[in-house]
C-alpha positions in Angstrom: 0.9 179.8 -114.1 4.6 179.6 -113.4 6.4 181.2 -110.6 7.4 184.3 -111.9 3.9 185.1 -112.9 2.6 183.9 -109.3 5.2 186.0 -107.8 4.4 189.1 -109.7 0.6 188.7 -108.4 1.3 188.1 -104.4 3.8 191.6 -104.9 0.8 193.4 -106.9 -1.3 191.9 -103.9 0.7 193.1 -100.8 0.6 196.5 -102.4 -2.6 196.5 -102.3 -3.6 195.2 -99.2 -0.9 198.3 -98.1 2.3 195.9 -97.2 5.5 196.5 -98.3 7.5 193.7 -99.8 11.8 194.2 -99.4 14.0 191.8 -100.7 17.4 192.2 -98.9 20.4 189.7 -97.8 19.8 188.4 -94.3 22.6 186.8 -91.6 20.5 183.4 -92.0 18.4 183.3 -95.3 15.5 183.4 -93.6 12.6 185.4 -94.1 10.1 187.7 -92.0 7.8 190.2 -91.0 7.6 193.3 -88.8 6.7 196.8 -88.8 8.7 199.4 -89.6 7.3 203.3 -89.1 3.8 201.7 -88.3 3.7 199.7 -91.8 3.3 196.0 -92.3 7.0 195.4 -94.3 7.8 191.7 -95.5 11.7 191.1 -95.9 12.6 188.6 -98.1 16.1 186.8 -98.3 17.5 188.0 -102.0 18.8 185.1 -102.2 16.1 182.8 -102.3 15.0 181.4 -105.8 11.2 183.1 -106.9 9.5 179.1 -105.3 11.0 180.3 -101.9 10.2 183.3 -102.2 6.2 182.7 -103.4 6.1 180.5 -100.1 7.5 183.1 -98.3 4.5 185.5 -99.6 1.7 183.2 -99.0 2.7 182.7 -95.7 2.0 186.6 -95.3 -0.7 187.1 -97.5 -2.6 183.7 -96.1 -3.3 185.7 -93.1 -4.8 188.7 -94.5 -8.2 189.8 -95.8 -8.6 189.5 -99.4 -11.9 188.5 -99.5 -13.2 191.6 -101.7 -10.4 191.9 -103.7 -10.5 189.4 -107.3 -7.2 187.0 -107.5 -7.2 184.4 -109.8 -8.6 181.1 -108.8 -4.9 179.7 -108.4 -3.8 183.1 -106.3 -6.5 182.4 -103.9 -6.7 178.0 -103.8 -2.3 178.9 -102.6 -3.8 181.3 -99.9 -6.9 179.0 -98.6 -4.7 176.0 -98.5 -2.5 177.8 -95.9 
């Protein structure tokens, strides 16, 4: 599965799981996460190229419950291994 693909699943993922995923220009190219009007909101550097950004993703989505929801095998082995 290449990037693009793998980043198309962790964004279809966050929206389910209810988090919203913004992809903005940030002072240091770094990436985070914080709450904004009581919603879990991921900001992502825009300028990151789509391996950054799928890191920056798992890091997120590593931490959340997915257990009843189907990913494919290599979705979920990138989430476990965090």
């Amino acid at each position: 599965m290449d990037d693009d693909t793998v980043l198309m699943r962790l964004e279809d993922l966050a929206r389910a799981l209810g988090i919203v995923i913004r992809y903005e220009p940030t002072e240091d190219g770094r990436s985070g996460v914080c709450r904004l009007r009581g919603v879990k909101t991921v900001i992502i550097h825009s300028g990151l190229p789509t391996g950054a950004r799928v890191g920056a993703l798992v890091d997120v989505l590593a931490e959340e419950d997915t257990e009843g929801i189907y990913l494919p095998p290599v979705i979920r082995e990138m989430l476990q291994q965090r």
